[in-house]
C-alpha positions as CSV (number, residue, x, y, z in Angstrom):
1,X,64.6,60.2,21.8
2,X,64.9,63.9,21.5
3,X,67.0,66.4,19.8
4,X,68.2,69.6,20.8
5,X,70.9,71.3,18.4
6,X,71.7,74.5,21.0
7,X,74.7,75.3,18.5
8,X,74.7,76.1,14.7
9,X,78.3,75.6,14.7
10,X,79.2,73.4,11.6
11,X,82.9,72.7,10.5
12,X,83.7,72.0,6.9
13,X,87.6,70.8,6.1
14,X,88.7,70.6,2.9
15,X,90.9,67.3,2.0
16,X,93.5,68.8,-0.3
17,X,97.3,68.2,-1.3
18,X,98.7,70.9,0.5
19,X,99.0,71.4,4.5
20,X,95.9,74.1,4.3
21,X,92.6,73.3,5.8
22,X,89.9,75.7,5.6
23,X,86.6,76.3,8.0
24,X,83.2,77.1,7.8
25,X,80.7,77.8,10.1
26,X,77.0,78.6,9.9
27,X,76.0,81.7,11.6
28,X,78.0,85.0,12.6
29,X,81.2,85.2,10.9
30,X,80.8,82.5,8.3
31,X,84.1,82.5,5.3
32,X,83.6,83.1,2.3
33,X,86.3,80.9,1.0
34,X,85.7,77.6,-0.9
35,X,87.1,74.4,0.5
36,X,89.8,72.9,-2.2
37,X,88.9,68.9,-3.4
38,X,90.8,66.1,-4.3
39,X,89.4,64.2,-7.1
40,X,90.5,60.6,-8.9
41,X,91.1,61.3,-12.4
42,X,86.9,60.2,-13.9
43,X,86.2,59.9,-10.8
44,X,83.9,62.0,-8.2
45,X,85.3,64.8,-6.3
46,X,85.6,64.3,-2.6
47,X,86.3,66.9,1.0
48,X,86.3,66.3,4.1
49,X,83.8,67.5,6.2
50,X,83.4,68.3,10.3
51,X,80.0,68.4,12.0
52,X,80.5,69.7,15.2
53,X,76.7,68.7,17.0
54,X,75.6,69.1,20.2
55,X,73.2,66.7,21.0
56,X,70.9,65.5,23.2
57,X,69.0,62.2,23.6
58,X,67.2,59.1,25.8
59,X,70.2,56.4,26.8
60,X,69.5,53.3,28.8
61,X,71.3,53.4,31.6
62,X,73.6,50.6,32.1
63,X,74.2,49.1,35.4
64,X,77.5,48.1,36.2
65,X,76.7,44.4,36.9
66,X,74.9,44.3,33.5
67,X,78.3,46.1,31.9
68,X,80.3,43.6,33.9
69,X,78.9,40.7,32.7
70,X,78.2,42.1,28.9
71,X,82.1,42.9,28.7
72,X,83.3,39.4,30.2
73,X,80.8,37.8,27.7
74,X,81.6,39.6,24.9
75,X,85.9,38.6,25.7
76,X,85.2,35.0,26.4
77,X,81.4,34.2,26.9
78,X,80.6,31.1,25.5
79,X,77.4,30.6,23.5
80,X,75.2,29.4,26.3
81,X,76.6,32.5,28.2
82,X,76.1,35.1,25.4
83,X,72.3,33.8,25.1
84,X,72.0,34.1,29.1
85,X,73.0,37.8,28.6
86,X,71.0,38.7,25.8
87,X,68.1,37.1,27.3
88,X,68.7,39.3,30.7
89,X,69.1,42.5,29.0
90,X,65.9,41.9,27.1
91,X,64.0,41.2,31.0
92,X,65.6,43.8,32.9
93,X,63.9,47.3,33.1
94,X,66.2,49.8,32.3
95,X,66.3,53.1,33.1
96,X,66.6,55.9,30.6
97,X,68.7,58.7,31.0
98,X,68.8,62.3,29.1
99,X,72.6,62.3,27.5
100,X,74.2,65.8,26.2
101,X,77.3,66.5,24.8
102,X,79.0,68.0,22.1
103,X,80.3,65.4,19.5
104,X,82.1,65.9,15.8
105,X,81.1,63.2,13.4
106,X,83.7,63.3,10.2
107,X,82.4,62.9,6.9
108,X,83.5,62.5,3.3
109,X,81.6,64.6,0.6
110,X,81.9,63.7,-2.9
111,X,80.3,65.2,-6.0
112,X,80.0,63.0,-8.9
113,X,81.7,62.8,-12.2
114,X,78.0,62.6,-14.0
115,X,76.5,65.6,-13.7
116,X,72.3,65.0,-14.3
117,X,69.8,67.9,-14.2
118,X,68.2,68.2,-11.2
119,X,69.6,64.7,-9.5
120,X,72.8,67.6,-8.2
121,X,70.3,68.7,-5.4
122,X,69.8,65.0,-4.2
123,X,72.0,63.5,-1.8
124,X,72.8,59.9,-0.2
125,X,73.9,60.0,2.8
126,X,75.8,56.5,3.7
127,X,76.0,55.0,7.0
128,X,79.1,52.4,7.5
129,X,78.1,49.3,9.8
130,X,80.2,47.6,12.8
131,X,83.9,47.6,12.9
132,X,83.7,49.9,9.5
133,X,83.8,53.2,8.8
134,X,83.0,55.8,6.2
135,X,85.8,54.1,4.2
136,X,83.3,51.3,3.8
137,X,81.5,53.1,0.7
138,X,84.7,53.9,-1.5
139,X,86.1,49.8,-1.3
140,X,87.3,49.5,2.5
141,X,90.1,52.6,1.7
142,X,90.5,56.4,0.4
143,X,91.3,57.5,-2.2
144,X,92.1,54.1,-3.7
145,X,89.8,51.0,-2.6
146,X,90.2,47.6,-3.0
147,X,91.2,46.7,-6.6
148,X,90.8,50.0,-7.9
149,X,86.7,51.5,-7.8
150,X,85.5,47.9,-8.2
151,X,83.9,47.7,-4.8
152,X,83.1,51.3,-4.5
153,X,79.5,52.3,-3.5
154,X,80.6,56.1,-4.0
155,X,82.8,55.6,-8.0
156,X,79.1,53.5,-8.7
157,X,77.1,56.6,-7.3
158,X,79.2,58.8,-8.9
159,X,78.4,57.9,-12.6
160,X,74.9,57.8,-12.0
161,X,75.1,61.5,-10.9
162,X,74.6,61.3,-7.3
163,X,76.3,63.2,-4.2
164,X,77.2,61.2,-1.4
165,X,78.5,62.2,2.3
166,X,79.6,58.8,3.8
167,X,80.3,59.6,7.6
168,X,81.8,57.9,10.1
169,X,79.3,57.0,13.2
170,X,80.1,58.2,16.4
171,X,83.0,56.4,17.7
172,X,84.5,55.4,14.8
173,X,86.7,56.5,12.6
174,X,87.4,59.9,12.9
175,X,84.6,61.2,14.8
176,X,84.4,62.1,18.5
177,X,84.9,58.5,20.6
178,X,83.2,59.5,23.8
179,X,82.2,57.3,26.5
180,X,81.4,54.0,25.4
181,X,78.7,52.3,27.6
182,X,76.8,55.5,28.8
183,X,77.1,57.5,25.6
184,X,77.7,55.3,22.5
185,X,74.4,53.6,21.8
186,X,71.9,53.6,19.2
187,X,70.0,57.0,20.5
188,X,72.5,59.5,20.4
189,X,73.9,57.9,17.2
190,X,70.5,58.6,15.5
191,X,70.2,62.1,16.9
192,X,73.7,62.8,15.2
193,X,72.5,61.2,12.1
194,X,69.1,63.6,12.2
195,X,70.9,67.1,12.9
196,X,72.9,65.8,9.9
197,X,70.0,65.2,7.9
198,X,68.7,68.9,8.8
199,X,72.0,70.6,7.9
200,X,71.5,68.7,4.7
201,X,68.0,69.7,3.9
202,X,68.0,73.7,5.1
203,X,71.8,75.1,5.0
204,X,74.6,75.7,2.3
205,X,77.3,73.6,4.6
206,X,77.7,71.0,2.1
207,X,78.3,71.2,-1.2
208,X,77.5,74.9,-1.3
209,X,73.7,74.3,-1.7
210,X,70.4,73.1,0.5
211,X,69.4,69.3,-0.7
212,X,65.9,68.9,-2.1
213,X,66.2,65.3,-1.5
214,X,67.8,62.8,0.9
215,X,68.6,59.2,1.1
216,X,69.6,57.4,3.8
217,X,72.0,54.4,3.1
218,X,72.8,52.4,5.6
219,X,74.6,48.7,6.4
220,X,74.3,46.4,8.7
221,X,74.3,48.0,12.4
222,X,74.1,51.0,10.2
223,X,70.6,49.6,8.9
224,X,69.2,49.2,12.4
225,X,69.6,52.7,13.1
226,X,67.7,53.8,10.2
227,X,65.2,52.0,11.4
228,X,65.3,53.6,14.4
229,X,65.7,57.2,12.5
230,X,62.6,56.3,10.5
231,X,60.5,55.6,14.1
232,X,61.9,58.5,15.4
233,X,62.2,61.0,12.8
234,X,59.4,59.6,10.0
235,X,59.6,62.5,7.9
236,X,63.3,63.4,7.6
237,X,64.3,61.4,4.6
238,X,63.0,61.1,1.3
239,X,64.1,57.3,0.5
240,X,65.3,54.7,2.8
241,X,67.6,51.7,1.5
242,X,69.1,49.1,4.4
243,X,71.6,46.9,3.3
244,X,72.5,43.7,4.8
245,X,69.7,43.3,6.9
246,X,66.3,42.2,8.6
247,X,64.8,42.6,11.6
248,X,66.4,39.4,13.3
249,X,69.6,40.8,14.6
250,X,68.7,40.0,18.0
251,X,68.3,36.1,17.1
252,X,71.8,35.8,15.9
253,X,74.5,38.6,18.3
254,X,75.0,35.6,20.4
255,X,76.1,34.2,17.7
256,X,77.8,37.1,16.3
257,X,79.7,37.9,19.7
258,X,81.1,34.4,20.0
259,X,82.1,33.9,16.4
260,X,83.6,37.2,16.4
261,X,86.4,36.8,19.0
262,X,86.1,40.2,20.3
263,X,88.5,41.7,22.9
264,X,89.6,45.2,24.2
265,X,90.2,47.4,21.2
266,X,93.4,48.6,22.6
267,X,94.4,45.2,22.8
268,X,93.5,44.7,19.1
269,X,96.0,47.0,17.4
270,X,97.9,50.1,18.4
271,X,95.6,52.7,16.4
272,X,93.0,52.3,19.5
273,X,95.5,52.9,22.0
274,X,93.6,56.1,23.4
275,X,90.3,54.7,23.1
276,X,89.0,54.1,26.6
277,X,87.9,50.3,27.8
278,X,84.6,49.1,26.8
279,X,85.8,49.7,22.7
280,X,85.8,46.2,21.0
281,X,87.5,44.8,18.1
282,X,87.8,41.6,16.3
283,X,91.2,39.0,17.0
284,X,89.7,36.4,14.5
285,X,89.8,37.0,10.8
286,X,88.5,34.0,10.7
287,X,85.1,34.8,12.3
288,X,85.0,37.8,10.5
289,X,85.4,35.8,7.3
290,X,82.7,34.0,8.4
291,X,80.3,36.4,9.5
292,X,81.0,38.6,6.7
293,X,81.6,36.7,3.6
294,X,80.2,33.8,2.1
295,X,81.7,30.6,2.5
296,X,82.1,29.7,-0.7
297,X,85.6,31.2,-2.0
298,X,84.5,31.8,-5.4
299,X,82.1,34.6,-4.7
300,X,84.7,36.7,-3.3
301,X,88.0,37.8,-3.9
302,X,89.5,36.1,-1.0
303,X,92.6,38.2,-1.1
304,X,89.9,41.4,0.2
305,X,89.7,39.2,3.6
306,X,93.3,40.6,5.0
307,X,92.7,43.8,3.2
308,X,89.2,44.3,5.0
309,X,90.8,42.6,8.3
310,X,93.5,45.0,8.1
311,X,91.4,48.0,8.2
312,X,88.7,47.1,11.1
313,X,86.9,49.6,13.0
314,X,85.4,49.1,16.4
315,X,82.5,48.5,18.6
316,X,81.0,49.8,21.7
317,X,79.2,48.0,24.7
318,X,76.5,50.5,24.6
319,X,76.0,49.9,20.7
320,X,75.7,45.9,21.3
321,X,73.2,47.0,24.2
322,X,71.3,49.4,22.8
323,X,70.5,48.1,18.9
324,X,68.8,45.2,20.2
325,X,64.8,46.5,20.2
326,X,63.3,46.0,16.5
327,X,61.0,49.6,16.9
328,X,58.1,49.5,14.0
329,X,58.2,52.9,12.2
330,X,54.2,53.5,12.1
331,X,54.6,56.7,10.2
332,X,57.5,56.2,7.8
333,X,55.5,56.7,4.4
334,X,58.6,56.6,2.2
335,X,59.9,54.3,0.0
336,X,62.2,51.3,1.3
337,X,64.3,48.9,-0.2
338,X,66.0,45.8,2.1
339,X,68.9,44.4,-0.3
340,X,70.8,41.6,1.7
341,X,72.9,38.9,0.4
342,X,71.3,35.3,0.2
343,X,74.1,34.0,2.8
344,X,74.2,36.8,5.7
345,X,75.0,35.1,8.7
346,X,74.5,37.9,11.0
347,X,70.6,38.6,9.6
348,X,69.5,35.3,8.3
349,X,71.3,32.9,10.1
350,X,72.8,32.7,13.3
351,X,75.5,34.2,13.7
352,X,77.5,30.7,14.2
353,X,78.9,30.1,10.5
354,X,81.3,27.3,11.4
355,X,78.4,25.5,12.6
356,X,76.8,25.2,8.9
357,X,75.8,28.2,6.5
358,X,72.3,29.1,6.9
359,X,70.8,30.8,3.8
360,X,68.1,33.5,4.2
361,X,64.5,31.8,3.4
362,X,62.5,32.2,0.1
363,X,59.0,34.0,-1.0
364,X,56.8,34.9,2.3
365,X,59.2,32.8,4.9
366,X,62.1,35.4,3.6
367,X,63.4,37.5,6.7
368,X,63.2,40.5,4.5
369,X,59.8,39.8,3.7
370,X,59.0,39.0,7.4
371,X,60.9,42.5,8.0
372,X,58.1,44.1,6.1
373,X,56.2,44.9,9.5
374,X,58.6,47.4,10.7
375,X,57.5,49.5,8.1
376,X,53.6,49.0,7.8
377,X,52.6,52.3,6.1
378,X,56.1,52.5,3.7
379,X,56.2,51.3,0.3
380,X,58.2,48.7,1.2
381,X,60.3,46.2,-1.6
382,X,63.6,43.8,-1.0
383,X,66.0,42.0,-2.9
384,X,67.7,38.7,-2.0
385,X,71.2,39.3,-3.7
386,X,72.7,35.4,-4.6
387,X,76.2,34.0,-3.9
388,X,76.6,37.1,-1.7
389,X,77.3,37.1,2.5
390,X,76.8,39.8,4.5
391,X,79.3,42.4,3.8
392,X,77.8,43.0,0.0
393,X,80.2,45.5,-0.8
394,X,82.9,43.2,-1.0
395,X,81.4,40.4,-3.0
396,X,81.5,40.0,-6.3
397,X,78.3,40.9,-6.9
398,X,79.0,44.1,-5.3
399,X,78.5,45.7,-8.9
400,X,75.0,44.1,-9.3
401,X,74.0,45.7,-5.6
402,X,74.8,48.7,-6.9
403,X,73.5,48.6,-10.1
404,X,70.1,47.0,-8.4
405,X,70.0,49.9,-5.9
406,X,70.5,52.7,-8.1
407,X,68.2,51.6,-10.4
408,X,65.6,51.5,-7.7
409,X,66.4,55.3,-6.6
410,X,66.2,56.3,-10.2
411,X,62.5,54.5,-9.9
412,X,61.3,56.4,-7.0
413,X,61.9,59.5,-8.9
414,X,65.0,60.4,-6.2
């Protein structure tokens, strides 16, 4: 993959009361004027903020019997079908194709409540998995999350002194939703995610100051591409922490895709009405239940499951194409934590929940320990987090994740 930023253009929105938005830009002409926040009383102070990237990078290319057959699978393939596909996609030689375009990805920047000498200039930067977005971080909804901060990555962050920017990924959320097969996969995503990274490290766009240090968070689909940034990019973070995963996603997305009832986005709900075919969403709260929760009702809240149902994001063709290769990051030297709860169905099982709950194994047989090898020269550590599926956010323990991850940033001297 490669990355060419041919624009230095970089807007920052303020989220305030009042109908007034405000916009910065790096380079000739840049305002003055400081964006206004909203803040939760205790709580961190949050804006909105615009990257406008232009970005180039290596897509597969996608030909249409392959998209033909991955879209009627992914509607109504059966299991059998689903592995046939995989299976294919895995033996056919793709091409690769140079993609460019000009995308926005929205973000959410909050500074914490806790202010802690020196921890102002490091930053986490959160990445939201499938059929989220950015609103994953702050309890599945902005300004007020699920029962209150409870479930918020960002209040938790927040106390320990630590600015975030959650974003959405490209197509979802708020950001640009360009083409969905050729454009939406896992190489341009991680080229957005690196220009952000830069814009981060050596500019004043955010937060008013250059940051010394970066983390990259990510979950679930979000994890994969970090692992992809950190084969691509080795050096542009400082800390790495994937939640809710391992390295065998591509054992269980049959799985995943069948339990998932997926269909047409725009066929889903009416808030994807614009978004072009070959955007997917999920009909079944039931399979998301089960792919995302455990299946024990008393480690959860189960009243979060229409909440979180309620609020689903999307998925593209070319994302489900494209995350599928496990790339080892030879020269990520960072630190690494894995943190993924004991019943993820989508990373330590497979992906078929009503068939039986599969746990993730214990002491060397542990996926996350197996997942080690991706990162060879890192210094690499995971935590199996108990009575816990694989959205962790929304489990009880979700306070103990926290707690267990922050702790371990505070260790590594971020």
């Amino acid at each position: 993959m490669t990355s060419a930023i041919t624009s230095d253009l970089i807007s920052f929105i303020a989220l305030c009361p009042l109908p007034l938005v405000m916009k910065l830009g790096i380079g000739a002409g840049v305002s003055n004027a400081l964006p206004a926040v909203t803040s939760l009383p205790l709580g961190p102070k949050c804006s909105d903020v615009v990257f406008s990237l232009n970005v180039t990078a290596i897509n597969l290319v996608l030909p249409d019997a392959v998209v033909a057959t991955a879209s009627a699978v992914i509607e109504n393939g059966t299991l059998a079908q689903a592995q046939a596909l995989i299976a294919a996609v895995g033996e056919t030689a793709l091409l690769d194709i140079a993609i460019s375009g000009t995308y926005n990805i929205s973000g959410r920047f909050c500074e914490p409540e806790v202010r802690i000498p020196g921890r102002e200039n490091h930053i986490q930067l959160l990445v939201h998995g499938a059929t989220y977005n950015k609103n994953y971080w702050s309890g599945g909804d902005f300004p007020i999350g699920f029962k209150g901060n409870q479930y918020s990555w960002i209040a938790y962050a927040s106390q320990r002194g630590y600015p975030t920017l959650s974003i959405d990924r490209l197509g979802s959320g708020n950001s640009s939703h360009p083409d969905p097969i050729a454009t939406v996969q896992a190489a341009t995503e991680v080229e957005c995610h690196y220009q952000i990274i830069e814009a981060l490290r050596n500019t004043r766009v955010v937060g008013g100051r250059k940051f010394s240090k970066i983390a990259y968070v990510g979950h679930s689909v979000g994890s994969v591409l970090g692992n992809y940034l950190a084969a691509t990019h080795p050096d542009a973070v400082d800390v790495m922490v994937l939640t809710g995963y391992s390295k065998y996603l591509p054992l269980s997305l049959a799985g995943i895709l069948v339990t998932s009832v997926l269909a047409p986005a725009q066929l889903v709900a009416s808030r994807f009405d614009a978004l072009p075919l070959g955007y997917f969403s999920m009909l079944s709260e039931a399979g998301r239940s089960g792919l995302f929760y455990s299946n024990n009702p008393h480690d959860f809240d189960t009243s979060v499951l229409e909440f979180d149902f309620a609020r689903e994001g999307t998925l593209t063709l070319g994302e489900a194409v494209s995350i599928l290769g496990t790339p080892v990051a030879s020269h990520f030297r960072g630190p690494i934590l894995v943190i993924t709860g004991h019943l993820d169905q989508a990373f330590c099982g497979l992906g078929l929940p009503f068939l039986g709950e599969l746990t993730c194994a214990t002491g060397k047989a542990s996926q996350m320990e197996q997942t080690r090898s991706l990162f060879p020269k890192a210094n690499y550590s995971w935590v199996d987090v108990p009575h816990t599926g694989h959205g962790l956010n929304f489990h009880y323990s979700a306070q103990t994740t926290f707690k267990t991850v922050h702790d371990y940033l505070q260790e590594t001297l971020f």
